[in-house]
N, CA, C and O atoms as a MOPAC input file, in Angstrom:
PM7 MOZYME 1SCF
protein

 N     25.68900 1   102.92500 1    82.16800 1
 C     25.48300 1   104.33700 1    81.97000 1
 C     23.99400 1   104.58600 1    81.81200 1
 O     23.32900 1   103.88800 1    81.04500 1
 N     23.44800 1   105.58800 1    82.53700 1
 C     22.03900 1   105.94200 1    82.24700 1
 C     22.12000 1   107.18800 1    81.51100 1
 O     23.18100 1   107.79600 1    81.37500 1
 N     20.51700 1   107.74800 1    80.82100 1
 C     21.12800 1   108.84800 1    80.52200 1
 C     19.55000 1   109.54600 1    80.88900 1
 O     18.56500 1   108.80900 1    80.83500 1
 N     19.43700 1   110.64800 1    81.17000 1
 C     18.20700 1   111.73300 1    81.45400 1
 C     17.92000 1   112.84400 1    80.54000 1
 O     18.90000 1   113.52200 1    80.23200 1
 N     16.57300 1   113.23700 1    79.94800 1
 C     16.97900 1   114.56100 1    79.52500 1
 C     16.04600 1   115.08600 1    80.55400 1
 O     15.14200 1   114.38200 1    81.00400 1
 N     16.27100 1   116.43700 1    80.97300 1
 C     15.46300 1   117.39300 1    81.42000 1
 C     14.61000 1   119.00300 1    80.60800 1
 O     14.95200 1   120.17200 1    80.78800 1
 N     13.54600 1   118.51900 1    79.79500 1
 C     13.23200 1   119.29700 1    79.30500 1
 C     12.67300 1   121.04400 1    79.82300 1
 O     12.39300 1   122.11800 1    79.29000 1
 N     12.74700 1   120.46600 1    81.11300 1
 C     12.43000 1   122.40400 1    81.84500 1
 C     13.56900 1   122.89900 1    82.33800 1
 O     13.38400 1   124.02100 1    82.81000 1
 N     15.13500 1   122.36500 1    82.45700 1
 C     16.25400 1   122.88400 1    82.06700 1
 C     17.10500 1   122.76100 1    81.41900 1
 O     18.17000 1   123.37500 1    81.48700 1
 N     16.64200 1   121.53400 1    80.28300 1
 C     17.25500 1   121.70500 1    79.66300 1
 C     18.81000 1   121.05200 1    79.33100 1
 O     19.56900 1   121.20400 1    78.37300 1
 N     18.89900 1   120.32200 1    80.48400 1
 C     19.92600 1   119.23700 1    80.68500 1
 C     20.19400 1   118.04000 1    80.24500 1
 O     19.71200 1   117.17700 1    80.97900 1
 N     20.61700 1   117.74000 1    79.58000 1
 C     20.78200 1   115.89200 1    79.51100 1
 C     22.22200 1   115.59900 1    80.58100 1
 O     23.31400 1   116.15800 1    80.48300 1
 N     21.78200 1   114.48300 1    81.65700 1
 C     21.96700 1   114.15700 1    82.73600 1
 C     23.00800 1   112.41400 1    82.06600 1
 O     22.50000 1   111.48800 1    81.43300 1
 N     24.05600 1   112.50100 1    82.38500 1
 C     24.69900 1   111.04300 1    82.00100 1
 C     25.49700 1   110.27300 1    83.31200 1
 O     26.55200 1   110.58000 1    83.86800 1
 N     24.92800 1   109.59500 1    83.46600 1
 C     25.17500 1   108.75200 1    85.03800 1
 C     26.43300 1   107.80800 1    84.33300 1
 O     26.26500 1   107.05200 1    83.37700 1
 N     27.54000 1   108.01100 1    84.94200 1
 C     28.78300 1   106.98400 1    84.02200 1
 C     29.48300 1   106.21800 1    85.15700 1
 O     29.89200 1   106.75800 1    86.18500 1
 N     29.58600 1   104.86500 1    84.86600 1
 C     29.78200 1   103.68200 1    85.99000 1
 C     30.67500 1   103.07600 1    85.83800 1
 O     30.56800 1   102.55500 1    84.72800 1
 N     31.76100 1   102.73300 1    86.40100 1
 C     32.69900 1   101.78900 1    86.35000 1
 C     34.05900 1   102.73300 1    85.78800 1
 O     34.43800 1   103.90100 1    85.87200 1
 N     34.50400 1   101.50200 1    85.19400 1
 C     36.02400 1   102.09900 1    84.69500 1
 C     35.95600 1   102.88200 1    83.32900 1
 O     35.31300 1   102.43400 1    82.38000 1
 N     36.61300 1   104.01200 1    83.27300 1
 C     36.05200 1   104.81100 1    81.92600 1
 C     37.64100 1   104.34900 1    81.26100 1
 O     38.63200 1   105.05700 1    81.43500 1
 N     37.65700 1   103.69600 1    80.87100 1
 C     38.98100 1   103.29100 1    79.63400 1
 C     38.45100 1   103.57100 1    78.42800 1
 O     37.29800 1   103.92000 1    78.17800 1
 N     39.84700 1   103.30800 1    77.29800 1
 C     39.85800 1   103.32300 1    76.10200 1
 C     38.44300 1   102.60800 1    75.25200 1
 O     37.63100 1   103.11800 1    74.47900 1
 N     38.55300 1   101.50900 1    75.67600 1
 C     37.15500 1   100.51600 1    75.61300 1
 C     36.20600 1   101.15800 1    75.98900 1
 O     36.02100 1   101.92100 1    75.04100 1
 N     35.25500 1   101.44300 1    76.94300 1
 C     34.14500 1   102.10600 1    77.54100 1
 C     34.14900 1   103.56700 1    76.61700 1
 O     33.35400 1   103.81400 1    75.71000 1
 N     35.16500 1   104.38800 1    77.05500 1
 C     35.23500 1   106.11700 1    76.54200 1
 C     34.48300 1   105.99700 1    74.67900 1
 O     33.72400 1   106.81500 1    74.16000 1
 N     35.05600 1   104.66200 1    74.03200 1
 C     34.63800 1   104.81000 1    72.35800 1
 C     32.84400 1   104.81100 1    72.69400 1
 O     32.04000 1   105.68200 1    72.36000 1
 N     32.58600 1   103.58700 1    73.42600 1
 C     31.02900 1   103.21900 1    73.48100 1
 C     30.44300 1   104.50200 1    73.93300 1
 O     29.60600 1   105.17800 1    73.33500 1
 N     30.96300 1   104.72000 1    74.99400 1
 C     30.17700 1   106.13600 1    75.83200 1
 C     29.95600 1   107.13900 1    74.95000 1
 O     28.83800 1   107.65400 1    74.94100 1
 N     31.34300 1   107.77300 1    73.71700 1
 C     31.30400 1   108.81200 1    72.99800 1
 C     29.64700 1   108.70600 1    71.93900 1
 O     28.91000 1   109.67600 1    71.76300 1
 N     29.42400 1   107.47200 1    71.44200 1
 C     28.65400 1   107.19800 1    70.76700 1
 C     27.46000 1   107.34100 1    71.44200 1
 O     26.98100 1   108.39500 1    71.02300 1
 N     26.79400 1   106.90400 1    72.17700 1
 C     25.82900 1   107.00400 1    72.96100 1
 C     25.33600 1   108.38800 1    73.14300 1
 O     24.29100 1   108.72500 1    72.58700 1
 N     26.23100 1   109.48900 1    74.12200 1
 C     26.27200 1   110.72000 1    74.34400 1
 C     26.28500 1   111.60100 1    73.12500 1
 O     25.58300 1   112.61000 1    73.06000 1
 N     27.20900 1   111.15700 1    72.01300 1
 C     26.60300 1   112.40600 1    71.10200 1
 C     25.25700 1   111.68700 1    70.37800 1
 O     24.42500 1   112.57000 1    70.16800 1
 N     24.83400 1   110.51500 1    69.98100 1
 C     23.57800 1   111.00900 1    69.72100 1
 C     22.77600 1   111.42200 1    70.67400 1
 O     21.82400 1   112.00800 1    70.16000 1
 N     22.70300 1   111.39400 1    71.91000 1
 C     21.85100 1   112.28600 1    73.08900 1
 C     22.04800 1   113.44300 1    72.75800 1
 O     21.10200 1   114.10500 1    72.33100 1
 N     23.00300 1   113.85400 1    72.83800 1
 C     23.24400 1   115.51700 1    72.11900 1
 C     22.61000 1   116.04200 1    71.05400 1
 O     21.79200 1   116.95100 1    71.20300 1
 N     22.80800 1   115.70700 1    70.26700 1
 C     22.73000 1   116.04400 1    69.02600 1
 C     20.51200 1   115.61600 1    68.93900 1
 O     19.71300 1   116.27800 1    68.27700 1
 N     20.23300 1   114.63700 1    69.64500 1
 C     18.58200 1   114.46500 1    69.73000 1
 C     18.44000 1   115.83400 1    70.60900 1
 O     17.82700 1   116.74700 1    70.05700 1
 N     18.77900 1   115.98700 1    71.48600 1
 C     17.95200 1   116.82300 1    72.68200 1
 C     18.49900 1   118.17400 1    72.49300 1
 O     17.90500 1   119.23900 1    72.65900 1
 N     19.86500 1   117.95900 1    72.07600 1
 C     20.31200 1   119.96500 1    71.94800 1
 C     20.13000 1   120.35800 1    73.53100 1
 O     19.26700 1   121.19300 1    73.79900 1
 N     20.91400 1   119.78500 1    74.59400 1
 C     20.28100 1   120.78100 1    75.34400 1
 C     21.74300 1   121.58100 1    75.58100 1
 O     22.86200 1   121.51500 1    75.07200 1
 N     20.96500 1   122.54600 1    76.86900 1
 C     21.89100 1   123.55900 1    77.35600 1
 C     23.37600 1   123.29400 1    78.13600 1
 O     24.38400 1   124.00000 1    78.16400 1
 N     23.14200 1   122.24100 1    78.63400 1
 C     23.82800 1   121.95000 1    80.22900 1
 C     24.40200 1   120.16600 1    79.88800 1
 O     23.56100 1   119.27000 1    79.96700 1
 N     25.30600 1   119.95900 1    79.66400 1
 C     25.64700 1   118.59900 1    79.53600 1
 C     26.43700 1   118.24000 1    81.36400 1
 O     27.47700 1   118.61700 1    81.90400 1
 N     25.18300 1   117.27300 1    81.84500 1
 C     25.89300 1   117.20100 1    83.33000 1
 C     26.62000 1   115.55600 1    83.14400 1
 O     25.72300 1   114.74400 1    82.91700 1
 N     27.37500 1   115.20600 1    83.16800 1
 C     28.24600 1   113.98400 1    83.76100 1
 C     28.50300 1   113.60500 1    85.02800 1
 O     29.41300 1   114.15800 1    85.64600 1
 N     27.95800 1   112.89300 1    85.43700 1
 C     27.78400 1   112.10600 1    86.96400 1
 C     28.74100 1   111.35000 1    87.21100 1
 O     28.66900 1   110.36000 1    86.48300 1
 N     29.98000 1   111.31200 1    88.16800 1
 C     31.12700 1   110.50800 1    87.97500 1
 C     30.91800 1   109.80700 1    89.46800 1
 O     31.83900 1   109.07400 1    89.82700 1
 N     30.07900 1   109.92500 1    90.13900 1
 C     29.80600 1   108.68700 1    91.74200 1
 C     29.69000 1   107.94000 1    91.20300 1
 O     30.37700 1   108.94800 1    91.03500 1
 N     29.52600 1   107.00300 1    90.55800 1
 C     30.03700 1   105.71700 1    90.06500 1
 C     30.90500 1   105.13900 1    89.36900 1
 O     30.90200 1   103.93000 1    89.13800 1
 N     31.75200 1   105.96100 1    88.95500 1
 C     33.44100 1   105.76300 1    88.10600 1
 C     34.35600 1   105.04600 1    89.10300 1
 O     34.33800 1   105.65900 1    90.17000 1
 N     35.02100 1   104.14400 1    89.13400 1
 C     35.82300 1   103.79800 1    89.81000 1
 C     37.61700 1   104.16800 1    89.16300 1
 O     38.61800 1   104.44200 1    89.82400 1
 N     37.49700 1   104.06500 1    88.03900 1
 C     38.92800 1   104.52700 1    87.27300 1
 C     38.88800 1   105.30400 1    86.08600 1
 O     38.00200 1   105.11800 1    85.25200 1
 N     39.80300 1   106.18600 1    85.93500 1
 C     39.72500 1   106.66600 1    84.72900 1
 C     41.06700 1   106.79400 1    84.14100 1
 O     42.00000 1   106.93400 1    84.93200 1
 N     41.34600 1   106.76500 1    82.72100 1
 C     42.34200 1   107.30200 1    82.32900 1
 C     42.02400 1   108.60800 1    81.30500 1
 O     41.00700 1   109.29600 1    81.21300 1
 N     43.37600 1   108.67300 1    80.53000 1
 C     43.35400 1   109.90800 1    79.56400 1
 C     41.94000 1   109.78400 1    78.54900 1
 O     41.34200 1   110.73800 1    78.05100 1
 N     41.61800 1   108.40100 1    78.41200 1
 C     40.39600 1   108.28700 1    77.40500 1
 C     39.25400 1   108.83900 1    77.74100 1
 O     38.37300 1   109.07500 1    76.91400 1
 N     39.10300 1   109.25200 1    79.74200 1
 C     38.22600 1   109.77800 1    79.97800 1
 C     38.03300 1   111.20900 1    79.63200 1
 O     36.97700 1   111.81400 1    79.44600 1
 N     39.63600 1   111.76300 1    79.56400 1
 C     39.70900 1   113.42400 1    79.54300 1
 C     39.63400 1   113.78500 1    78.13900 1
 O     39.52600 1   114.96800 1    77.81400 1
 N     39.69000 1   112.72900 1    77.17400 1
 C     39.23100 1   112.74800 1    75.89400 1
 C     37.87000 1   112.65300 1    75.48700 1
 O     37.58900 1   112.93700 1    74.32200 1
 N     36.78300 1   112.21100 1    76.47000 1
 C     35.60700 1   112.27100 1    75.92200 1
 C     35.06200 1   113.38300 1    76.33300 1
 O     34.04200 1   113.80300 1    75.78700 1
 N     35.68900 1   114.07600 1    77.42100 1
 C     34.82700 1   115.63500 1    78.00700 1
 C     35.29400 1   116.25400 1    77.11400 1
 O     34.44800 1   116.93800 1    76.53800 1
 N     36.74400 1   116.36400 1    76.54200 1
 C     36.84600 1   117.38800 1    75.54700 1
 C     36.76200 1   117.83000 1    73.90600 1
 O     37.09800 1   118.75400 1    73.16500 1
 N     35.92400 1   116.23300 1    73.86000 1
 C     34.90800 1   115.83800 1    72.53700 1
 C     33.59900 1   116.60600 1    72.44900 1
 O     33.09000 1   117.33000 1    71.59300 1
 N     33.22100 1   116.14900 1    73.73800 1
 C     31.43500 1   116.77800 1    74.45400 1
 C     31.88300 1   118.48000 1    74.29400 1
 O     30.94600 1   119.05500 1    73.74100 1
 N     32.65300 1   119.13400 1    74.50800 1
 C     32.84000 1   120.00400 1    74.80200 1
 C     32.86600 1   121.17300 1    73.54000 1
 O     32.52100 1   122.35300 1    73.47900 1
 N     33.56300 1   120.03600 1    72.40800 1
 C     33.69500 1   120.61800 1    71.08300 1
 C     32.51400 1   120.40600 1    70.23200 1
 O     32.43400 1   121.13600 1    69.24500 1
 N     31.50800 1   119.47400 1    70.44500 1
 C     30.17600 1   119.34100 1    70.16700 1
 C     29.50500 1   121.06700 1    70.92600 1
 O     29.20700 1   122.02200 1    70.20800 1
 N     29.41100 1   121.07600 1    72.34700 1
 C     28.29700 1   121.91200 1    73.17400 1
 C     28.88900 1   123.20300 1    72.55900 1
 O     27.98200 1   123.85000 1    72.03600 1
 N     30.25900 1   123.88400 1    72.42500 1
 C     30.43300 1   125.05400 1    72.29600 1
 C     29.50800 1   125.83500 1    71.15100 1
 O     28.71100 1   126.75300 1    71.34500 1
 N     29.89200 1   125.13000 1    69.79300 1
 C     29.27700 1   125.82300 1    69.06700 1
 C     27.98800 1   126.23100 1    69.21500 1
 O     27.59100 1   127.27100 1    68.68900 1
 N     27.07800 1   125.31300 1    70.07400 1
 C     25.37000 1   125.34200 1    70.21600 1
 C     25.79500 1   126.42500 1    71.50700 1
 O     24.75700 1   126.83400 1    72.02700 1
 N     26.92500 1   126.95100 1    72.11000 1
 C     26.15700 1   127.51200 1    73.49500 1
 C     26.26400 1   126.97500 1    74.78500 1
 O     26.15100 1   127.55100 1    75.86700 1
 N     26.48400 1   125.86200 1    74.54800 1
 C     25.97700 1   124.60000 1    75.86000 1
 C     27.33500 1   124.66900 1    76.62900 1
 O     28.28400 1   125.39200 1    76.32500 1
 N     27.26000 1   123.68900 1    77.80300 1
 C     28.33800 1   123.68600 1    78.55800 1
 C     28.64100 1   122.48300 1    79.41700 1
 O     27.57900 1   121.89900 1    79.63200 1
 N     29.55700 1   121.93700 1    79.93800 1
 C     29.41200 1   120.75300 1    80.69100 1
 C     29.54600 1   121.04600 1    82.35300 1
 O     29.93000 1   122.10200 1    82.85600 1
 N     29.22400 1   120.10800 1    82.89900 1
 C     29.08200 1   119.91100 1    84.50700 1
 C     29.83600 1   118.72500 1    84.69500 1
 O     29.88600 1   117.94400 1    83.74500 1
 N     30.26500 1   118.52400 1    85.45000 1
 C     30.96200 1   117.27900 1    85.95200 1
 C     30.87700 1   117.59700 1    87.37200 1
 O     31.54500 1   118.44400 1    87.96600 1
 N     29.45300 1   116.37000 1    88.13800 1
 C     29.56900 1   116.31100 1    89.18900 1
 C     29.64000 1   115.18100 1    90.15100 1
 O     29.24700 1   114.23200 1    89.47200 1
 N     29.83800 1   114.85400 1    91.01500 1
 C     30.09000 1   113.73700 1    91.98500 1
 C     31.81100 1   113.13300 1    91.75800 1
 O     32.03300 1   111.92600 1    91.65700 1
 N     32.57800 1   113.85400 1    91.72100 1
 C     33.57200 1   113.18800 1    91.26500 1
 C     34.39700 1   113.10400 1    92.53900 1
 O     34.30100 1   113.93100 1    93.44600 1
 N     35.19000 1   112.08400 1    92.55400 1
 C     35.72300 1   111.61500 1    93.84800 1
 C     37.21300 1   112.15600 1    93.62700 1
 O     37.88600 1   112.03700 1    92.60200 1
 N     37.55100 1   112.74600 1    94.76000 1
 C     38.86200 1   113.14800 1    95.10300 1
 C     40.45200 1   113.07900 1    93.77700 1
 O     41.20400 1   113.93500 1    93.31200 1
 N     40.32800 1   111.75400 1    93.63700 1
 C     41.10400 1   111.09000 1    92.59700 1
 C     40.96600 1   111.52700 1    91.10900 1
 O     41.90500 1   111.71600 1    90.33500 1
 N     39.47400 1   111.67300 1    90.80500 1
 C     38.63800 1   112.00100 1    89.53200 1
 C     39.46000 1   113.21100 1    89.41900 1
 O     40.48000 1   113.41400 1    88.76000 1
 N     38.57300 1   114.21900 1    90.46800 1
 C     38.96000 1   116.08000 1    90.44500 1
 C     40.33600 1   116.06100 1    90.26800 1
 O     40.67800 1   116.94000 1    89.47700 1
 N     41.41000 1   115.29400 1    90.76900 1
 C     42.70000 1   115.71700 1    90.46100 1
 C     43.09000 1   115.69900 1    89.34400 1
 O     43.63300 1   116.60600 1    88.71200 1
 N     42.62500 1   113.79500 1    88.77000 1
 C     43.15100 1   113.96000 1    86.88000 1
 C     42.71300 1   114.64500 1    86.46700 1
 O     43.37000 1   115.20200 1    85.58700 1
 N     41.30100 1   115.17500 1    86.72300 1
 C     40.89300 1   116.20200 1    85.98800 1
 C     41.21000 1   117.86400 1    85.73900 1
 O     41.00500 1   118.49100 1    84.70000 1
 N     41.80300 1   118.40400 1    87.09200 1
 C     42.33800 1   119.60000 1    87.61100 1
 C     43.65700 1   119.62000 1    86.74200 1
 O     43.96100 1   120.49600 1    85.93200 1
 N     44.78600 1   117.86400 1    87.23700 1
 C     45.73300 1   118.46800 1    86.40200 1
 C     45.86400 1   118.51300 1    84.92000 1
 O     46.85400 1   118.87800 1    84.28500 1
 N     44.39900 1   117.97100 1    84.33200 1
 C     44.80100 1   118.15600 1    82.24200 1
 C     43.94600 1   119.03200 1    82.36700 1
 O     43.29500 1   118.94900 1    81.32500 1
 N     43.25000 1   120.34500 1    83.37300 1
 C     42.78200 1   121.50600 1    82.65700 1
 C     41.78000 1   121.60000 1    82.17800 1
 O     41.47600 1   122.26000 1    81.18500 1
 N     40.69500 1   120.49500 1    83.27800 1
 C     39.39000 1   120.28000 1    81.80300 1
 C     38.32300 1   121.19300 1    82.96800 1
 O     37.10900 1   121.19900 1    82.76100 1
 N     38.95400 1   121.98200 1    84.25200 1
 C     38.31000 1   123.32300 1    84.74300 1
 C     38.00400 1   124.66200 1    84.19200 1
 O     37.45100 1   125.64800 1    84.67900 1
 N     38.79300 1   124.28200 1    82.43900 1
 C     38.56600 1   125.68600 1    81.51700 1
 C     37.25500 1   125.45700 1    80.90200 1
 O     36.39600 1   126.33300 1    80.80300 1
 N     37.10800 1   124.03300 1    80.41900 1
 C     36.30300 1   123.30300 1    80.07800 1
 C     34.83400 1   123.14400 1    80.16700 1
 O     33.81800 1   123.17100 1    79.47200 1
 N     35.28800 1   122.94600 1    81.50300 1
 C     33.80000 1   122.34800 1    82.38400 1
 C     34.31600 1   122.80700 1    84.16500 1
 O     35.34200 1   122.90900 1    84.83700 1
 N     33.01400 1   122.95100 1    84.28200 1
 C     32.57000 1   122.58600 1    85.79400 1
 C     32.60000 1   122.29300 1    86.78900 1
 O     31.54700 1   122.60100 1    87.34800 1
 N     33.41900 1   121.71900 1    87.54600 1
 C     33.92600 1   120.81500 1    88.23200 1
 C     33.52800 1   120.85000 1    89.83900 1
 O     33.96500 1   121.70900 1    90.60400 1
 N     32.64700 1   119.80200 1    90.22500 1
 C     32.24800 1   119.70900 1    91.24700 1
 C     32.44000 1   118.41200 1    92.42800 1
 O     31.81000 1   117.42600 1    92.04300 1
 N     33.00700 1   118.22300 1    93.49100 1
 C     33.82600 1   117.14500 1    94.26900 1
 C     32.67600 1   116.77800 1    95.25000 1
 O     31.75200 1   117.47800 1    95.66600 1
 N     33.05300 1   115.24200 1    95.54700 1
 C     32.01300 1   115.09300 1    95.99300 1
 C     30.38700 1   114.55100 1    95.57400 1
 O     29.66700 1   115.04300 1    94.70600 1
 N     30.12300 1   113.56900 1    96.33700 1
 C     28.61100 1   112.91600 1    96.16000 1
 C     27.55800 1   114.27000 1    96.29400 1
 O     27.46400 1   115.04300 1    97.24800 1
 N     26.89700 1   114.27900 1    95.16100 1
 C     25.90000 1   115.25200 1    95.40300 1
 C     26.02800 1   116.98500 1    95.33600 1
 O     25.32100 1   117.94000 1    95.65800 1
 N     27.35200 1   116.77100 1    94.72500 1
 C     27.91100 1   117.99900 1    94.63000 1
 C     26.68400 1   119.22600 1    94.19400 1
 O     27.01000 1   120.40600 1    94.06200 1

């Protein structure tokens, strides 16, 4: 996982790789909210071109991030997500959520 902030918009940028399981989703949660919580920014983007699997632990950490960004304002992006991604994601509803963008480079 990499992570970016962008201070002229304001983004912190999280590049997430491999399989997002139960295992990975605890480490990742930790990581990402202290990025949050350092940078405050506006725009929480999640980069999923490099995810190869996900389960429910994944749709549990966007809607962690999510309960962090609201109160500040903020919002999430979820982009590059491959066909498979957008669906688990479409069918638990996390398009109320966040963002949702298909596709490399979305």
């Amino acid at each position: 996982m990499k992570l970016h902030y962008d201070t002229s918009s304001q983004e912190l940028l999280v590049r997430l790789d491999g399989e997002l399981d139960h295992h990975r989703s605890a480490m990742l949660r930790t990581e990402i909210d202290a990025a949050l919580y350092a940078h405050m920014p506006r725009i929480l983007v999640l980069d999923f071109q490099a995810v190869t699997f996900m389960d429910s632990s994944g749709i549990g950490l966007i809607m962690g991030r999510y309960k962090i960004l609201q109160p500040m304002g903020g919002e999430i992006r979820i982009q590059n997500a491959s066909a498979y991604i957008s669906r688990v994601l479409k069918l638990a509803g996390m398009e109320r959520l966040a963002q949702i963008c298909e596709g490399v480079n979305a």
